[in-house]
N, C-alpha and C positions, 0 to 999 in steps of 0.2 A: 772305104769307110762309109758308113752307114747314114744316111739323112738324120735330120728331124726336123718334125715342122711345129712352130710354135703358134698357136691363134693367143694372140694378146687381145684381152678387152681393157678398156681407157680406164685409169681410175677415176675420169670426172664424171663416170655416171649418167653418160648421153648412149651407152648401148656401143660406140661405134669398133667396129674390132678390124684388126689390122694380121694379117700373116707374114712370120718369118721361116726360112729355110737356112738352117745350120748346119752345113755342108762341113769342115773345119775345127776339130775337137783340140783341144780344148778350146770352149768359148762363155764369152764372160756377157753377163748383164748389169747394167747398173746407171747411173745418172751423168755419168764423168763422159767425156767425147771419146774415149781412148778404148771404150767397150766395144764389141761386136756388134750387140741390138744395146740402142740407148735407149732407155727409160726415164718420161718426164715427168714421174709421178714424184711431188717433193719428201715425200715417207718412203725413197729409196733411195741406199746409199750408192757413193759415188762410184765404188766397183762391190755391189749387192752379192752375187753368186759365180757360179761357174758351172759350166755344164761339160763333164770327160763322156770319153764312149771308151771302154776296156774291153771290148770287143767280145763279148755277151750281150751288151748295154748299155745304158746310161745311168750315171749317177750325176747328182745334182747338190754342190756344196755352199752354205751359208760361209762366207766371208768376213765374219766380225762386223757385221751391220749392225743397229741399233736394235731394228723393228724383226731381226731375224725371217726364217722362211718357215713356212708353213707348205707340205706338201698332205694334201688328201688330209687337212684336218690335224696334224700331224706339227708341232712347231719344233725346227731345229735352229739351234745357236751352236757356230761355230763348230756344224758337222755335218754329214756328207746324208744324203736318203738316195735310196734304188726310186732309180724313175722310168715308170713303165708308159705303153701307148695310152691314151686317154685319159692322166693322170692329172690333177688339178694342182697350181699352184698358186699361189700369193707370194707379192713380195710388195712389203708397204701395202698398198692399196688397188696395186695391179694384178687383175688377174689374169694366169697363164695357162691352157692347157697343151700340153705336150705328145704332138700325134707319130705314130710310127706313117711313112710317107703310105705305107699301104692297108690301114686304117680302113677299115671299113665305114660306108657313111651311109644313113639310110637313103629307100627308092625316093626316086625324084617324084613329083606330085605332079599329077595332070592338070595341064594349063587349062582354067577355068576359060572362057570366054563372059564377058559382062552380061546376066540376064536381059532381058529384052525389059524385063516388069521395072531391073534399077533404071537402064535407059529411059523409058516413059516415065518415070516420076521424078529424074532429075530435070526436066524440065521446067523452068520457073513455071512459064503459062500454064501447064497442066498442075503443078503445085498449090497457085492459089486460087485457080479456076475451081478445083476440089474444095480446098478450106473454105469459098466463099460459099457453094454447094453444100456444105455439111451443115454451116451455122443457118442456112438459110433451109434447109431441109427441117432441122429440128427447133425451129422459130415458128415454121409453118403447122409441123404435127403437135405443136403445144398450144397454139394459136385453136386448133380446133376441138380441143381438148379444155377449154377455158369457157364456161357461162356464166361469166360473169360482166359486170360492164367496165371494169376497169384490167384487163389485160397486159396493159405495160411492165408492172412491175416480174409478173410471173414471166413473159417471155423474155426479157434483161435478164432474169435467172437462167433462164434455158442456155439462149445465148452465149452467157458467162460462162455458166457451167461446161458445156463443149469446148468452148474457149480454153479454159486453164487445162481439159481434161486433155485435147488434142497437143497443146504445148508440155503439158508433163511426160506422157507420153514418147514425143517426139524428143525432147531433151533427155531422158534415162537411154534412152535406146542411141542418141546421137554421142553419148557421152560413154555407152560399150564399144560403139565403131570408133571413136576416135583411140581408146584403149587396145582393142585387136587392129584395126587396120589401121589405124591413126586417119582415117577419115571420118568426118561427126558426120554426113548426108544427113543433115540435119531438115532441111528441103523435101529431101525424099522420105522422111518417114512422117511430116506432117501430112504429105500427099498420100500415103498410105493408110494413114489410120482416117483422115478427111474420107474417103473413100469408104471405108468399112463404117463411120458412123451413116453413110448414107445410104448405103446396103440396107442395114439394121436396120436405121429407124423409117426409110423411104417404100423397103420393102419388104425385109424379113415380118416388122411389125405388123402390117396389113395382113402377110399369106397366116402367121399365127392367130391374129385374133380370130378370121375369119374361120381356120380351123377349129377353134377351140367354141366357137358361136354353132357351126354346124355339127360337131361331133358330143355340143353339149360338155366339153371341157373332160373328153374322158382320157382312155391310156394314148388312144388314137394323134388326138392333140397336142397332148402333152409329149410324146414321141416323136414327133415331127417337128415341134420347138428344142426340142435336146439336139435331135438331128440338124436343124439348119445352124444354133447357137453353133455346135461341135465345126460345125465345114467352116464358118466364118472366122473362128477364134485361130482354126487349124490355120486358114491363109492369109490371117492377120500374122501369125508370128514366120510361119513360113520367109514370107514376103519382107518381114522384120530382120530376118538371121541373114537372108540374102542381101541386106542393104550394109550388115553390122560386120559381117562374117565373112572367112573365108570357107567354110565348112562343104561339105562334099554334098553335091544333090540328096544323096538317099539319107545320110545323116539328117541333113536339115527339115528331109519328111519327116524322118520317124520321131525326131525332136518334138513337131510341130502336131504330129497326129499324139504321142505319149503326153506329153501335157496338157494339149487341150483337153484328152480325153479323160485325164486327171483331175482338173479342175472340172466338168461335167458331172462326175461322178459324186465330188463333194458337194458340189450343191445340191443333185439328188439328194443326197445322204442328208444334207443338212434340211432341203424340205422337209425332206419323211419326217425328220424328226419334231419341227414345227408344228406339223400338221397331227400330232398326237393327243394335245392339248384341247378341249372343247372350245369350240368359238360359239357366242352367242349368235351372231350378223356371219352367213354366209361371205365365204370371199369368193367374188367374183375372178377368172382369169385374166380378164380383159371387160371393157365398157366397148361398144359400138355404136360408134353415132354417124348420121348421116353427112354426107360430101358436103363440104364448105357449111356447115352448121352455124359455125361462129360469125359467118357472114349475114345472116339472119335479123331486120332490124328488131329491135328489144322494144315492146311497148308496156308502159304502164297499168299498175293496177285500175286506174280510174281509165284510163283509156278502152283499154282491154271491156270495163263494165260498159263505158259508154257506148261501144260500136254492137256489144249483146244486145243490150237495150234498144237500140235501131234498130237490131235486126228482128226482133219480136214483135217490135209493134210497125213492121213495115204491111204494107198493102199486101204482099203477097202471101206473108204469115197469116194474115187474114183471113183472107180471098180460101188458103185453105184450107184452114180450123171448119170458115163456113159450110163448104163442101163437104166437110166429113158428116158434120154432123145433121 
């Protein structure tokens, strides 16, 4: 007589699934202790169904239960359904599918090993060694970007601003992993994106301005900014899928290179389109200012007059005017 193997999943909804083998026909399911497989779900009665083999098959018979059976979608009260291999059933709130023992199941999946890049950033010390890096990177490039005398409040914005952007971030992304893998590496994708604001703003931003200063802000420039934006954005998600996912090497490239290069693409598009419109005030790509600028002491207008005015009526301004003339 013929097997069959039943995968039961739980009807409280925690995923956990259980297998039986019913060797033994006829065999009954249902709540009662007197059944073959007992069922704890309380929306099944106390002898729910039966399961015969007539030696073609299996047929599967509803028993006068309340909540009746449901096969493939299908509800019967108090009658019998053909039950084939990989065939879905309900009974109350349990679900049952019904395998022939030689069922086909798909290829096994090759055993991933942990990337090296999740190892290094689930390290706490490398986690906020970075995050302490990023806010203090982008404190420092707004720090010299400010001439003005009162600085505080715009770099508390900077700051901030990195702040919520690195934790939103890391929270959407920690809260897909704990969804696919049930791990949030919530640690590790603050140490990921910490890393990439530092990239960007510590060094992408320097090799662009300076590109777009010497090439005069032409296709030159502006290609080389698409190009390094694209590689960052590429191993920002990359690096994202591998903390979140279980997804295969080559998938998680082409993921990572398809979208970046999508979003790339719209913001071209949506430059071009901006840039249609007449501007009176030239936009510039970038400002360039000189190394530690804002380090520079600030002096007064009356100061500033006062140290001219010494230095024109000093001896030496003198001494020369005399000689010229």
């Amino acid at each position: 007589m013929k097997k069959l193997v039943l995968e039961i999943t739980s009807h409280a909804g925690d995923g956990s699934v259980t297998h039986r083998i019913i060797e033994t026909f006829p065999a009954t399911l249902g709540r009662g202790y007197h059944n073959d497989i007992i069922l704890s779900d309380p929306h099944v009665s106390a002898q729910h169904v039966r399961i015969e083999y007539d030696g073609d098959g299996w047929n599967i018979r509803d028993l006068g239960s309340k909540n009746g059976l449901v096969v493939n979608d299908r509800v019967f009260r108090n009658a019998a359904a053909r039950l084939a291999s990989g065939d879905t059933v309900r009974v109350g709130r349990t679900e049952i599918r019904a395998f022939d023992p030689l069922h086909p199941v798909p290829q096994e999946r090759h055993l991933q090993k942990t990337h090296p890049l999740v190892v290094w950033l689930s390290r706490p010390l490398n986690v906020w060694a970075s995050f302490v890096l990023a806010l203090c990177t982008v404190t420092g490039w707004s720090y010299l970007e400010i001439w003005n005398t009162e600085p505080g409040p715009q770099l508390a914005a900077a700051a901030g601003g990195t702040l919520v952007f690195v934790l939103v971030w890391s929270a959407l992304w920690a809260v897909a992993g704990r969804l696919i893998r049930h791990k949030s590496r919530f640690r590790g994708h603050v140490a990921l994106i910490s890393l990439t604001v530092v990239v960007s703003v510590g060094i992408f931003s320097y090799i662009e301005s300076y590109t777009d200063f010497l090439t005069n802000g032409n296709w030159v420039g502006m290609a080389l900014t698409y190009v390094l934006d694209l590689a960052l954005l590429a191993v920002l998600l990359y690096g994202s899928l591998s903390l979140a996912t279980d997804m295969p090497q080559r998938r998680k490239m082409n993921a990572s290179a398809y979208f970046s290069a999508g979003i790339m693409i719209g913001i071209f598009a949506l430059t071009q389109v901006a840039q249609r419109h007449f501007i009176q005030e030239p936009a510039y790509p970038s400002h360039l200012e000189p190394y530690l600028a804002g380090l520079a002491p600030l002096d007064s207008v009356d100061q500033f007059m006062k140290e001219s005015d010494t230095l024109f009526d000093s001896q030496v301004f003198k001494t020369a005017e005399a000689k010229k003339k």
